[in-house]
C-alpha positions in Angstrom: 108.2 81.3 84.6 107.6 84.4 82.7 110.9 86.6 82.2 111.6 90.0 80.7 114.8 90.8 79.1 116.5 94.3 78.8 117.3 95.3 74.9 119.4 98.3 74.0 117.5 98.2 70.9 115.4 101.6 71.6 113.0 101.5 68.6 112.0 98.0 68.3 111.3 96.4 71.5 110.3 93.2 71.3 108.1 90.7 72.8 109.2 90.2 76.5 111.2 92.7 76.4 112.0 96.3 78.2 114.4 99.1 77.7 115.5 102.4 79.0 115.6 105.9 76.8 114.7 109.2 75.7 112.4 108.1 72.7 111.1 104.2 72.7 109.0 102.3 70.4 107.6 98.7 70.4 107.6 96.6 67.6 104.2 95.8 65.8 101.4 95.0 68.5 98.7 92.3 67.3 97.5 90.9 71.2 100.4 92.8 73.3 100.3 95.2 76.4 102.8 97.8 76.8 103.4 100.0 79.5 105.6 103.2 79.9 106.9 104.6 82.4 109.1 108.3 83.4 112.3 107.4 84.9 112.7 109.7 88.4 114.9 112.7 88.0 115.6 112.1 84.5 114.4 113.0 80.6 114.1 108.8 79.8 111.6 106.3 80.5 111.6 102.7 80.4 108.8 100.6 78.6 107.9 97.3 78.6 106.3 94.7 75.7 104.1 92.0 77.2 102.6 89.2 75.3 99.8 86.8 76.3 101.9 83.7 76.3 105.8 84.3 76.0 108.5 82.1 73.5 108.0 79.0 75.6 104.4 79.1 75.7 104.4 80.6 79.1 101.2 82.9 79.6 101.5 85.9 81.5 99.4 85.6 84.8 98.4 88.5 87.6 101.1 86.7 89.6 103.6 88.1 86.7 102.4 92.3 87.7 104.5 91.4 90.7 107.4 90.8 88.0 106.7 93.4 86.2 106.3 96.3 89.3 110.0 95.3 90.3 111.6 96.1 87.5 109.7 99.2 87.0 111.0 100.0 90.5 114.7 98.5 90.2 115.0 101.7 87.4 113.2 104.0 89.6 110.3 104.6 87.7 107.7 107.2 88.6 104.5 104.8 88.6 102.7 107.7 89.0 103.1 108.5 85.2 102.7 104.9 84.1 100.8 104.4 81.0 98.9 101.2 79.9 98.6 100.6 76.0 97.9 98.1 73.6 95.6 95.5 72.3 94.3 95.3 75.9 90.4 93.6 74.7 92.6 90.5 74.8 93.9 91.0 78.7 92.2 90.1 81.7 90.4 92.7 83.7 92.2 91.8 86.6 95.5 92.1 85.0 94.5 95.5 83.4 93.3 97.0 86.8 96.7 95.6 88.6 98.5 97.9 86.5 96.2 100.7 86.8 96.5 100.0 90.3 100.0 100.2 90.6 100.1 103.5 88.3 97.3 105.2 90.9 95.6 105.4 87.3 91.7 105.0 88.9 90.1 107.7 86.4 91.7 105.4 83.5 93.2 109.0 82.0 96.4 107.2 80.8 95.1 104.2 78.9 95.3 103.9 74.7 93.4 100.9 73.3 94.1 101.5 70.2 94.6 97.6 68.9 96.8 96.7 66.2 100.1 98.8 65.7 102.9 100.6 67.1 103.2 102.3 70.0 106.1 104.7 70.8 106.6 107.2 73.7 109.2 110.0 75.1 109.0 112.3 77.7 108.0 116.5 77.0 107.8 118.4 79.6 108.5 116.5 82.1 105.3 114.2 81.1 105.2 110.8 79.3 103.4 111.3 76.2 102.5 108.2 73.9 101.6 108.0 70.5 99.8 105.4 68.2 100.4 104.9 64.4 98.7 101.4 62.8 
C-alpha cells in the first residue's frame, strides 16, 4: 500500500512525503508530482511529493487519489486552490485529471509542467503561488 508521511522538514520534502507551512519546497523532482494546497482560514498550505513507485517498489495507482484527497481534507485544505506540478509527462492521464478533478481545476489554469527541478510555494494574498527553479 502506498503511504505518505508528515515531515516537519519545510524546505525539503521528500519523496512520499507532505508537510504543513507558510513557505514549502520539495526536494529535486526527476519523475515526481507535487501538489499544493491553501490551508482554510489560514496564511499556510500543505504540499505533497508523489513518486511513481514509493521506497518498497510500491507504484502509485488512481486508487491512491483517494489517499491522497483525505489528507488534503483531514488539514482542511481549500481544493479549490489546489495546484498540480511536476514532471507530470511521466503520470497517467487518469491520475492527472483525478487531481484536477478534485481541485475543480477543468481549464487546467493551475498546472506547471515544468520537468526536472524544484518546486516551492507559499501563499500571497490569500492565493497559492508556486514557483519553478531547475
Amino acid at each position: 500500500m502506498y503511504s505518505l508521511t508528515e515531515t516537519t522538514n519545510l524546505t525539503a520534502i521528500a519523496e512520499c512525503q507532505y508537510a504543513i507551512g507558510d513557505k514549502l519546497k520539495f526536494t529535486k523532482f526527476t519523475s515526481c508530482l507535487g501538489l499544493f494546497c491553501k490551508i482554510k482560514d489560514s496564511t499556510k498550505l500543505i504540499g505533497i511529493h508523489l513518486v511513481l513507485f514509493d521506497e518498497n517498489d510500491v507504484p502509485f495507482t488512481l486508487a491512491d487519489v483517494a489517499t491522497v484527497r483525505t489528507v488534503l481534507e483531514n488539514w482542511d485544505a481549500e481544493l479549490e486552490t489546489g495546484w498540480v506540478v511536476g514532471c507530470l509527462d511521466f503520470w497517467s492521464s487518469e491520475i492527472k485529471s483525478a487531481f484536477l478533478e478534485i481541485f475543480g481545476d477543468i481549464d487546467r489554469e493551475r498546472i506547471l509542467n515544468s520537468d526536472s527541478g524544484f518546486y516551492s510555494a507559499e501563499v500571497i494574498n490569500q492565493a497559492v503561488v508556486v514557483t519553478f527553479e531547475p
